[in-house]
C-alpha positions in Angstrom: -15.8 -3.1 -15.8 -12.7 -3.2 -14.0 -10.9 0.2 -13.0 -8.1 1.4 -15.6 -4.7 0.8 -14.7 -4.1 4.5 -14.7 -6.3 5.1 -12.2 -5.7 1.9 -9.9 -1.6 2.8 -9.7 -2.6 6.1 -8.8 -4.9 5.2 -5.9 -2.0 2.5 -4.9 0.4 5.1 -5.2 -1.3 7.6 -3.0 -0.6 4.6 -0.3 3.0 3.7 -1.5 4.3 7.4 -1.3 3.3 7.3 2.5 5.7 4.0 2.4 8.3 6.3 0.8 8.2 8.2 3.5 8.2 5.6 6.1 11.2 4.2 4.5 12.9 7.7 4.1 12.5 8.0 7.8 14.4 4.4 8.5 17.1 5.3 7.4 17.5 8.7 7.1 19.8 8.1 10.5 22.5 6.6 8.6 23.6 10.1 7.3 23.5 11.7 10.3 25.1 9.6 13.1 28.1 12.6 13.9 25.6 14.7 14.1 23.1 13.0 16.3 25.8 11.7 18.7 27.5 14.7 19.0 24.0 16.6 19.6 22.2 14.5 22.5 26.0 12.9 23.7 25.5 9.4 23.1 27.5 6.1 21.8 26.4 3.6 19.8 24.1 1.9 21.5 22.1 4.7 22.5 22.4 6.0 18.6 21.2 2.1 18.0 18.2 2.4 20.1 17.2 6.3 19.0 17.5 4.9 15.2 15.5 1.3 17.0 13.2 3.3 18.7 10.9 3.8 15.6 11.3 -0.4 14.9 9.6 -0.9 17.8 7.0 1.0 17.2 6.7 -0.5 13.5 6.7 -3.7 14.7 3.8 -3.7 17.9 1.6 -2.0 15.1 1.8 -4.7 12.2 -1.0 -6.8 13.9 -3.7 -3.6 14.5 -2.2 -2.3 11.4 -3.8 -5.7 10.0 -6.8 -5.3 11.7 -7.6 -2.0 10.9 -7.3 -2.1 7.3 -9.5 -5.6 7.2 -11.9 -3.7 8.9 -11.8 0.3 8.6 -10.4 0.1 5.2 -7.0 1.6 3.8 -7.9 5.0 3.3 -8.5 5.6 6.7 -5.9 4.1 7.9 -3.4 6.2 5.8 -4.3 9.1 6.2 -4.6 8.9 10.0 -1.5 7.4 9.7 0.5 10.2 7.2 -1.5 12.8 9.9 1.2 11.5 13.0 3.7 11.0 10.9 3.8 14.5 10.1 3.0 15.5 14.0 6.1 12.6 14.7 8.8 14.1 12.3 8.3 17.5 13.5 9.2 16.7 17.3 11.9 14.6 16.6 13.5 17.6 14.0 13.0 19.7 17.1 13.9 17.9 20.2 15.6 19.6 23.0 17.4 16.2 24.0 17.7 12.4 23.3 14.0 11.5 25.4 11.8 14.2 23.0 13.6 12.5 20.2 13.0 9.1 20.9 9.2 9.9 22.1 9.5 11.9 17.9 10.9 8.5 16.5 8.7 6.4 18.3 5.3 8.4 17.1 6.9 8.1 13.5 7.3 4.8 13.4 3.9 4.0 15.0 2.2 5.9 12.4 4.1 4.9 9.4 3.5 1.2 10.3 0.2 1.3 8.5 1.4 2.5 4.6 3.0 -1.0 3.5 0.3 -3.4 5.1 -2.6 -0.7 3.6 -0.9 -0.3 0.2 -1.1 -3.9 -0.2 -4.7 -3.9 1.1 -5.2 -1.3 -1.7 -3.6 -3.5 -3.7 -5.7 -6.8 -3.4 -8.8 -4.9 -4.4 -7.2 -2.4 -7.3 -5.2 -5.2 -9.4 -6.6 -8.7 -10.3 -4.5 -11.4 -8.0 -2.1 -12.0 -11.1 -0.9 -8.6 -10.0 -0.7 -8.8 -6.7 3.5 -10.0 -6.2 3.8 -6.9 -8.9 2.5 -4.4 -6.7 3.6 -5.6 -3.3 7.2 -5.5 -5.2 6.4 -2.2 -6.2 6.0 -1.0 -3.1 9.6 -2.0 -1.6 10.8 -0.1 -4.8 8.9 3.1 -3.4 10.1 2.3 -0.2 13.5 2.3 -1.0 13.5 5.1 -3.4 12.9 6.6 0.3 15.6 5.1 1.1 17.8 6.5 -1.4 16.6 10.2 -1.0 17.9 9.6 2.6 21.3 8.7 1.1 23.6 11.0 -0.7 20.8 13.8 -1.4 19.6 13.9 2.4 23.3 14.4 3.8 24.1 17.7 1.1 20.9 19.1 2.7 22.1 18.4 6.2 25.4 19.6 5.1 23.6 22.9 3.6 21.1 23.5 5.9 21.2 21.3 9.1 19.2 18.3 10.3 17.1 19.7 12.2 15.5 21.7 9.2 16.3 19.1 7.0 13.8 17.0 9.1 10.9 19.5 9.6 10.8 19.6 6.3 9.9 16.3 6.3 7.0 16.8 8.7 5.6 19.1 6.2 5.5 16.8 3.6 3.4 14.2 5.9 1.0 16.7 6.0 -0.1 17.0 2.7 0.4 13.3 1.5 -2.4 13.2 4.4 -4.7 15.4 3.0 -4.2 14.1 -0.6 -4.9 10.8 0.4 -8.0 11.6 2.5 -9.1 13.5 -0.5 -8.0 10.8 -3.6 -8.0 7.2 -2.1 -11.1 5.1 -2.2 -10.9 1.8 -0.7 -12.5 -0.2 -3.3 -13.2 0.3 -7.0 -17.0 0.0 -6.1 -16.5 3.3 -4.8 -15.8 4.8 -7.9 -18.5 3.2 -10.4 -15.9 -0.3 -11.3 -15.7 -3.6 -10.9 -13.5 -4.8 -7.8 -10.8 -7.7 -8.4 -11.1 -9.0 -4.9 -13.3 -12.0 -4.4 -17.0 -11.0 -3.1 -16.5 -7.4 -4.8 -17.6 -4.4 -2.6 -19.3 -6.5 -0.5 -18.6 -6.4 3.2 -17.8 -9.0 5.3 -18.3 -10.5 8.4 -15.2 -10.4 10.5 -14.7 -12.4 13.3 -13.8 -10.9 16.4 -10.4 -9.2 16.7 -8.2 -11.9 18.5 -10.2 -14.6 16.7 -9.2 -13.2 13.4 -5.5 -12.8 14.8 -5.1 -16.0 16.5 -7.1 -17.6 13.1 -3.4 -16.0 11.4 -1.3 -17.2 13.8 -2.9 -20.9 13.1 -1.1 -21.1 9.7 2.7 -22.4 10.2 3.6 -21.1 6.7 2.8 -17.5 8.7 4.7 -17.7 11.1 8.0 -18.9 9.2 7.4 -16.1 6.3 7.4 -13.8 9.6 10.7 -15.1 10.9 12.5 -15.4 7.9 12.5 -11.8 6.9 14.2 -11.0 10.4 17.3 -12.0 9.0 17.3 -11.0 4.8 15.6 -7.6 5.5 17.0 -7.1 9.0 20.7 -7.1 7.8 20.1 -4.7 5.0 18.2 -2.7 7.1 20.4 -2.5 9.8 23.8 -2.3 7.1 21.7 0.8 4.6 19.5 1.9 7.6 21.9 3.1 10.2 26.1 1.4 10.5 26.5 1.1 6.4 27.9 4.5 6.6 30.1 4.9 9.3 31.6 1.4 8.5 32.8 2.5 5.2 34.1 5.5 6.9 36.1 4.6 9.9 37.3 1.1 8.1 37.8 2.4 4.4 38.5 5.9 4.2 35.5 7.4 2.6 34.1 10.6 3.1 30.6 10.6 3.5 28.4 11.1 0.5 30.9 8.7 -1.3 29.7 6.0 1.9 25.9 7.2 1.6 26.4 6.3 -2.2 27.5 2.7 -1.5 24.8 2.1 0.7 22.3 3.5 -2.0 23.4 1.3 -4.4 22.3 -1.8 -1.7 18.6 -0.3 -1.5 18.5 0.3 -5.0 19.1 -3.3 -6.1 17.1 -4.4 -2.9 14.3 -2.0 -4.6 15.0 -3.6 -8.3 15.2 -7.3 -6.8 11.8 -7.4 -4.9 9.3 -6.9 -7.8 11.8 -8.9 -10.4 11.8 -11.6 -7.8 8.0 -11.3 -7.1 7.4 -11.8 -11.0 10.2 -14.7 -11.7 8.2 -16.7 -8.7 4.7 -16.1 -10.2 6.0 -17.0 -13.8 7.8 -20.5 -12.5 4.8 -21.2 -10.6 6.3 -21.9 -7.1 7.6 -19.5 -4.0 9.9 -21.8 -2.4 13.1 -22.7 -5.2 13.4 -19.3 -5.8 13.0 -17.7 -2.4 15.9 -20.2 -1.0 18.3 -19.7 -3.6 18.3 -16.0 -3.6 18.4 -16.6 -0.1 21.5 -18.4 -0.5 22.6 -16.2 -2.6 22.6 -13.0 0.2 24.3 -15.3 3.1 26.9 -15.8 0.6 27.0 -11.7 -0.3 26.8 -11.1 3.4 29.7 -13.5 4.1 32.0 -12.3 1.8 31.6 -8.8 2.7 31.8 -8.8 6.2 34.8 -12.1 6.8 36.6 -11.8 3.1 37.8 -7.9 3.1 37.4 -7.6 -0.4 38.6 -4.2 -2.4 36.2 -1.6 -2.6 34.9 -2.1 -6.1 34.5 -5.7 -5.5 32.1 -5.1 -2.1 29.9 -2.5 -4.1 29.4 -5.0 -6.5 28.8 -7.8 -3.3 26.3 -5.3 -1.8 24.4 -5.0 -5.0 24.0 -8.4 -5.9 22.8 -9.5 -1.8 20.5 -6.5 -2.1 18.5 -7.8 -5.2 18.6 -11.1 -3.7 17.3 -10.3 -0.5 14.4 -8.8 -2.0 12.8 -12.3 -1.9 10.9 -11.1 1.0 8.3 -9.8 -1.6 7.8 -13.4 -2.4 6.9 -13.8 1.3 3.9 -12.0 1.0 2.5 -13.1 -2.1 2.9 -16.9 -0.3 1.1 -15.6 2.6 -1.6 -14.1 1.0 -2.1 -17.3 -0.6 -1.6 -19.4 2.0 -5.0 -18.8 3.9 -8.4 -17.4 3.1 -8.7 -14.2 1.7 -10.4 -12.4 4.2 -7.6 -12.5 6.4 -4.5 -10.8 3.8 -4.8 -7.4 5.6 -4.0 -9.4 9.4 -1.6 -11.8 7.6 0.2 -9.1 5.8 0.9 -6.9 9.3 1.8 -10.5 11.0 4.5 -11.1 8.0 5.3 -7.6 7.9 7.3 -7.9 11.2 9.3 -9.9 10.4 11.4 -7.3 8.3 10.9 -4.8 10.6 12.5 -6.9 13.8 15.2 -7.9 12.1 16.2 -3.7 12.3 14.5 -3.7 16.0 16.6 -6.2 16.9 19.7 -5.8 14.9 20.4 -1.7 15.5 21.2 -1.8 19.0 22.4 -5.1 18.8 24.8 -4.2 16.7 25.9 -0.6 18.3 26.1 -2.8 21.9 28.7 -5.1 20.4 31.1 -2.2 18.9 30.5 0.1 22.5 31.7 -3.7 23.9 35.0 -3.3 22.0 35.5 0.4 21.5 38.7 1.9 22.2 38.2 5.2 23.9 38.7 7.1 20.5 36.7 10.1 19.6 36.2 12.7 17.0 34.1 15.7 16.8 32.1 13.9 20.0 31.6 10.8 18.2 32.8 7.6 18.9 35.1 5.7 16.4 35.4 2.2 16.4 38.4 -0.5 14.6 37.9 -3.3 12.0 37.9 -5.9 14.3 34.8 -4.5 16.3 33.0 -3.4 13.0 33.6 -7.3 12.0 32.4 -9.0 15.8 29.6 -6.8 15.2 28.5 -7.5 11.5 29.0 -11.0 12.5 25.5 -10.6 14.1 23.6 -9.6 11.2 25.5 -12.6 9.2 24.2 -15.2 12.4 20.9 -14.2 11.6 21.0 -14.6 8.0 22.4 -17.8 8.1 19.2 -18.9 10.3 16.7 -17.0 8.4 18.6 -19.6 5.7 17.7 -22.9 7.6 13.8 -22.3 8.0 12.6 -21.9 4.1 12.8 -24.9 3.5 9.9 -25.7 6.0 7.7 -23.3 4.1 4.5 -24.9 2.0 4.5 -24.2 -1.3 1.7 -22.9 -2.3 2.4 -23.1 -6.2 0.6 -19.6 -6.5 -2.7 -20.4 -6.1 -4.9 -19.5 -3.3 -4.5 -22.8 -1.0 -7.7 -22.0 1.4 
């Protein structure tokens, strides 16, 4: 007998709220860019890189991420990786300067690497493969309810009782999601007395060796373009919601800040709501590839408007919302992957794909801050730096850039008409 649902989206969820976390932590910057650049005396490309500096953690960890949780299993792997998160959030709360912060960021994004890659390891063993695009959809949802916690909410409790506290609270947190997970997650239904969904049951499998298994990934083209293609949907939402969102809609149209943290919640909430609607409109048409490249059109078009068009207010909220659900076609991306070579290779496939969303924020942050330091003015206020339209629109022409070519390579995807290919 297969587990019950009640208890398989509980064991999932154990993994997921560590991916709440992770996401809370992306973007929880966003809220507090005065603060931090008036508190370690930096401009925008240093806040770029402190925000960055837990991207490139994320990112070097997908592939041992992978690894691990083929071969260690998820539970493991979670909760080591809630345990650093915990140890990660509280230096960074409580850094003396902008080094002990970054080293803080850096230890937080390393650790949290693990939840979305392990959650859908959880997954492919918990739910029957019909369930799979569900779940992984699911799990951006968490994610981004992370994400909107570290909107409007997080910045009335900086507001009330600093970010520094605000953050250590955080830390606490980490600690016991680590302890409930060590204590609650099993790593395959044969652990608790059920039947597992994934092929071969409980049994164990011979891995190959670790770079074999890798470079046996990195052998499938459909990998490596479901890697690259996220850089550019994910990476500009990330890099809008997760960190310049904010001070865009204050310094170009007047709003205070909760009203700006609200706008940018209302992107990661229909990013949240467009992953797992996305993931199930795919599985139900039978194909990855129409859908994925017209929602992707769809967000290149949002994404123009937004940043060349200067529409009103009301009209951009309602831009934002509609490239947010379309860009959740990402969650496509992994269902395709996972189906596009053999099974014993999803946990390694899902941390090689799972960069791809994670670069685009590595790459896009800083890039982003450089280009407005390049035309900044001089102006200041309360120690942080204020930038014009015109630099805010140079600078958001990056992100569009990279959308656009995220655009050009799905159509050199396989389909894989959702069915395991190999």
């Amino acid at each position: 007998m297969h587990p019950p649902a009640r208890l398989a989206w509980t064991i999932w969820g154990l993994g997921a709220l560590l991916y709440l976390f992770a996401f809370y932590q992306r973007v929880a910057p966003a809220v507090m860019t005065d603060q931090l650049m008036a508190d370690f005396a930096i401009g925008g490309a240093a806040l770029g890189n402190l925000s960055a500096f837990y991207f490139y953690a994320y990112v070097v960890m997908q592939i041992p991420t992978g690894v691990m949780a083929d071969r260690w299993g998820p539970r493991r792997v979670l909760a080591g990786g809630a345990g650093v998160a915990a140890l990660g959030s509280l230096l960074f709360a409580f850094a003396p300067d902008f080094g002990w912060a970054g080293f803080g960021r850096l230890l937080v994004g390393a650790s949290v690497a693990v939840a979305f890659v392990s959650t859908l390891k959880l997954a492919s063993h918990w739910f029957p493969p019909q369930k799979y695009a569900l779940a992984s959809g699911m799990a951006l949802f968490m994610g981004v309810v992370g994400g909107v916690m570290a909107g409007v909410p997080l910045r009335m409790l900086v507001e009330n009782f600093g970010w520094r506290m605000v953050m250590g609270s955080a830390g606490i947190f980490a600690t016991l999601l680590c302890i409930a997970i060590w204590l609650f997650v099993r790593d395959d239904p044969s652990e608790r007395g059920y039947q597992s969904h994934h092929h071969g049951g409980g049994e164990t499998h011979r891995h190959p060796p670790i770079l074999a298994g890798i470079f046996q990934v990195l052998s499938y083209r459909n990998i490596w373009l479901l890697m690259l293609m996220p850089i550019g949907f994910s990476g500009a939402v990330l890099t809008f919601a997760g960190l310049w969102g904010v001070p865009w809609l204050r310094q170009v149209h007047g709003l205070d800040p909760k009203a700006a943290a609200a706008v940018t919640s209302t992107l990661l909430v229909a990013w949240a709501l467009g992953g797992p609607i996305l993931g199930s409109w795919s599985q139900r048409l039978g194909r990855r590839k129409p859908l994925y490249l017209i929602s992707g059109a769809v967000a290149t078009a949002g994404w123009f408007a937004v940043i060349f068009l200067a529409p009103p207010l009301w009209l951009m909220v309602v831009l934002l919302a509609i490239t947010g659900f379309a860009s959740g076609n990402i969650i496509i991306g992994f269902a395709w992957a996972k189906e596009s070579l053999p099974l014993r290779l999803t946990g390694t496939a899902s941390g090689v794909v799972n960069m791809g969303p994670l670069m685009g924020g590595m790459l896009l942050q800083p890039g982003v801050g450089w280009l407005l330091d390049r035309g900044w003015g001089g102006q200041l206020a309360g120690g942080a730096r204020l930038y014009d339209a015109a630099a805010w629109q140079t600078s958001f022409g990056l992100m569009f850039v990279t959308v656009v070519g995220a655009l050009v390579l799905v159509p050199f995807v396989r389909e894989s008409h959702c069915q395991q290919t190999v």
